[in-house]
Structures are given as C-alpha cells and as structure tokens.
N, C-alpha and C positions, 0 to 999 in steps of 0.2 A: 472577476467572474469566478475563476478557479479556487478563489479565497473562498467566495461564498456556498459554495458548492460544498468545498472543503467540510465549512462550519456547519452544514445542514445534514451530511451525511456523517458526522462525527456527535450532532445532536442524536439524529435518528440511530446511531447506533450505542446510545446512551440511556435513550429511551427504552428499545431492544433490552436493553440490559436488564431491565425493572421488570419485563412484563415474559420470564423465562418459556412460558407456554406458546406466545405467539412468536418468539424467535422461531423455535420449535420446528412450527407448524412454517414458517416461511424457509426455514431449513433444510427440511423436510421436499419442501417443492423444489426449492432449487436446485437440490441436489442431481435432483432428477436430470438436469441441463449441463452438464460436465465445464462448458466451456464458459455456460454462465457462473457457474461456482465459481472457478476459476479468476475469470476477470472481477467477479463480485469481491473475491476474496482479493485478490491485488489493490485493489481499492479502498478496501475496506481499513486494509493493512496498512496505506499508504496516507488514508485521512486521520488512523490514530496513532499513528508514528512516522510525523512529517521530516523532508529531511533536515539533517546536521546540519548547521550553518560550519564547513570548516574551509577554510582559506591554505590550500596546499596548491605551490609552485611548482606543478610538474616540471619544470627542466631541470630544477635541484633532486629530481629522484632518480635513483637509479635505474636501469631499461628493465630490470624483472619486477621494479615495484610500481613501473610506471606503466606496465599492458594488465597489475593488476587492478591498479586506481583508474584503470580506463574503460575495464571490466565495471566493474565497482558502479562505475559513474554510467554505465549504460543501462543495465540494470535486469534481472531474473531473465526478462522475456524477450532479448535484444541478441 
C-alpha cells in the first residue's frame, strides 16, 4: 500500500512539475496551513528521494557514530 501511495504522489508531483501555474496556485494555498506545508513537504520529500538501501552493523560502530546513525535513522521530526 505504501509503495503505491509512494508511486501516485511521486507521479502527481511529476505532473506538478509540467503545469508550473497550477503548482503555484496549490502553493500558494498551502502555504497558508504551516503544519500542512510542513507535513506536505516531508512527504513530498520522502516519495522523491526514497531511502538508501544501506546495510550498517551498528555494534561495529563506535558510541558517537552510533547515537548519530540512530539520530539518522529516526528521522527530522523524531
């Protein structure tokens, strides 16, 4: 479900991309909503730049790189 979701808000923001005046204009509105900007924008962000696939053994890291890969891995709003 979250794949799909994914592909449908990464089309629509592909679409957006074509038609600059109607971004604009839904821009424009949302801006208005601080917390919906916000979350719009975390989303937005997150369906076009999915994460890294990377395979890191936290107990082979050392304890200041491993509260910051823990940081990392929780994420802006955590």
């Amino acid at each position: 479900m979250k794949s799909i979701l994914r592909h449908a808000l990464h089309r629509l923001l592909h679409l957006l991309g074509n038609y600059p005046a109607i971004k604009r204009m839904i821009v424009n509105v949302v801006y208005r909503f601080p917390a919906l900007d916000s979350t719009l924008r975390t989303v937005a962000h997150r369906a076009a730049h999915p994460d890294a696939v990377l395979d890191v053994d936290v107990t082979c890291l050392p304890e200041g790189s491993r509260r910051v890969y823990e940081r990392m891995r929780r994420g802006p709003h955590s």
